[in-house]
N, C-alpha and C positions, 0 to 999 in steps of 0.2 A: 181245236178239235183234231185235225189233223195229223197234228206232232203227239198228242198220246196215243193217239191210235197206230202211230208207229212205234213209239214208244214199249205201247202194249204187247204189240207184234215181236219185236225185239226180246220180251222178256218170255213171252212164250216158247220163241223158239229157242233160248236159254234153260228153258223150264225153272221158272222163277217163278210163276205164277199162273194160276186157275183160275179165269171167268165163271161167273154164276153159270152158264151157259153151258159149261163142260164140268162145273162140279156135282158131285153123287146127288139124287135122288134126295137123301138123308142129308145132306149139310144145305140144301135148299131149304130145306123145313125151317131151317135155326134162322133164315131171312124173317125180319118181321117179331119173332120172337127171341124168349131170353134164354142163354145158356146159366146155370145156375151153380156153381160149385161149392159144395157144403163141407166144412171141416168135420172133425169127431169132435168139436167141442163146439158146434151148431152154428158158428157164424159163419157168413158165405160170402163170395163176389158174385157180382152177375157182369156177361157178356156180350156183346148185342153183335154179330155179323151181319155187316153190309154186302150184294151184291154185287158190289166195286169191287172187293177183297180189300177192305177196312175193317176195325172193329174199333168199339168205344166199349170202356168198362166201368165198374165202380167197385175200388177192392172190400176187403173187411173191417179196413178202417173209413169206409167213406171215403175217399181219395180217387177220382178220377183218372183213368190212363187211357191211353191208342195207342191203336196202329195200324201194322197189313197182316192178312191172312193168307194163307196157303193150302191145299190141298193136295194130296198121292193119294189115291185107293181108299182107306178106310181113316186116313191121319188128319187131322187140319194141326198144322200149325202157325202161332202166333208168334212174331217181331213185333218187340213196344217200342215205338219213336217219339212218346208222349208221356209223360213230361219228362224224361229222359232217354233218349238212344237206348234200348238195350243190346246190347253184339249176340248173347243167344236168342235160343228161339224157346219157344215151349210148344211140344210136341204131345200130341193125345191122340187117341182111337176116338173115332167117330164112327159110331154104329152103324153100318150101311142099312139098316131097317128102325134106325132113328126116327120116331116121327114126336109128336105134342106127347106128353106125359112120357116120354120113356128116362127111366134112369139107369145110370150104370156106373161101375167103380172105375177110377183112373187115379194117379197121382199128381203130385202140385209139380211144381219145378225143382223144389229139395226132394222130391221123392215119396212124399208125407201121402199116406190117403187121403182122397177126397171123393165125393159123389157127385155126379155131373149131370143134369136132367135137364131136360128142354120144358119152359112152361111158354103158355101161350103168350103176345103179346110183350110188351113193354113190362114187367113189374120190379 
C-alpha cells in the first residue's frame, strides 16, 4: 500500500495522472456508469471509468480492451495496455456539466465522428 501511494505521489507530481478526488465534477459522474460512443453507421463501444484512473471497454466488434485514464480541465484521455500496449493515447472533451443522459459530438482516434453519451449504470 505504501509503495503505490508513493508511487501515486511521484506520478502526480509528474502530472501523469488525476485522482477521482481531484478530477471534474463531470468525469465523476462516468464512475459507476457507461460511456457510450456511437458510430454513423449505429454500432458502438462502451467505456466504464474507474475511480483508480483505469478503464475497461467492449469495442464494436465485441472485443474487450483496458487501461489508464487521465484527466486536464475538460479532456480525459485514454492509454490501452490491454490487450495490447498502445504508445498513443486517445484524447476527447469531456463536458464539464456532463451529467447521466447528456450527449455530445467528439471524434474516434482516425478522426471519424462519433457521439459520446453517458448512460446510467453498467449496460
Amino acid at each position: 500500500m505504501r509503495r503505490s501511494t508513493t508511487l501515486l505521489a511521484a506520478l502526480l507530481a509528474l502530472g501523469l495522472t488525476q485522482p477521482a478526488a481531484a478530477a471534474s465534477a463531470s468525469i465523476t459522474s462516468a464512475f459507476g456508469n457507461t460511456i457510450k460512443a456511437t458510430y454513423p453507421d449505429g454500432r458502438f463501444q462502451r467505456y466504464w471509468l474507474k475511480a483508480d484512473g483505469s478503464w475497461t471497454a467492449i469495442g464494436r466488434r465485441g472485443h474487450g480492451s483496458s487501461g489508464k485514464w487521465t484527466a486536464k480541465g475538460d479532456e480525459v484521455c485514454l492509454r490501452q495496455t490491454k490487450p495490447l500496449p498502445m504508445p498513443n493515447r486517445y484524447c476527447t472533451t469531456f463536458p464539464a456539466d456532463a451529467k447521466l443522459g447528456a450527449d455530445w459530438a467528439a471524434k474516434d482516434m482516425g478522426g471519424h465522428p462519433i457521439r459520446l453519451s453517458l448512460v446510467k449504470g453498467r449496460s
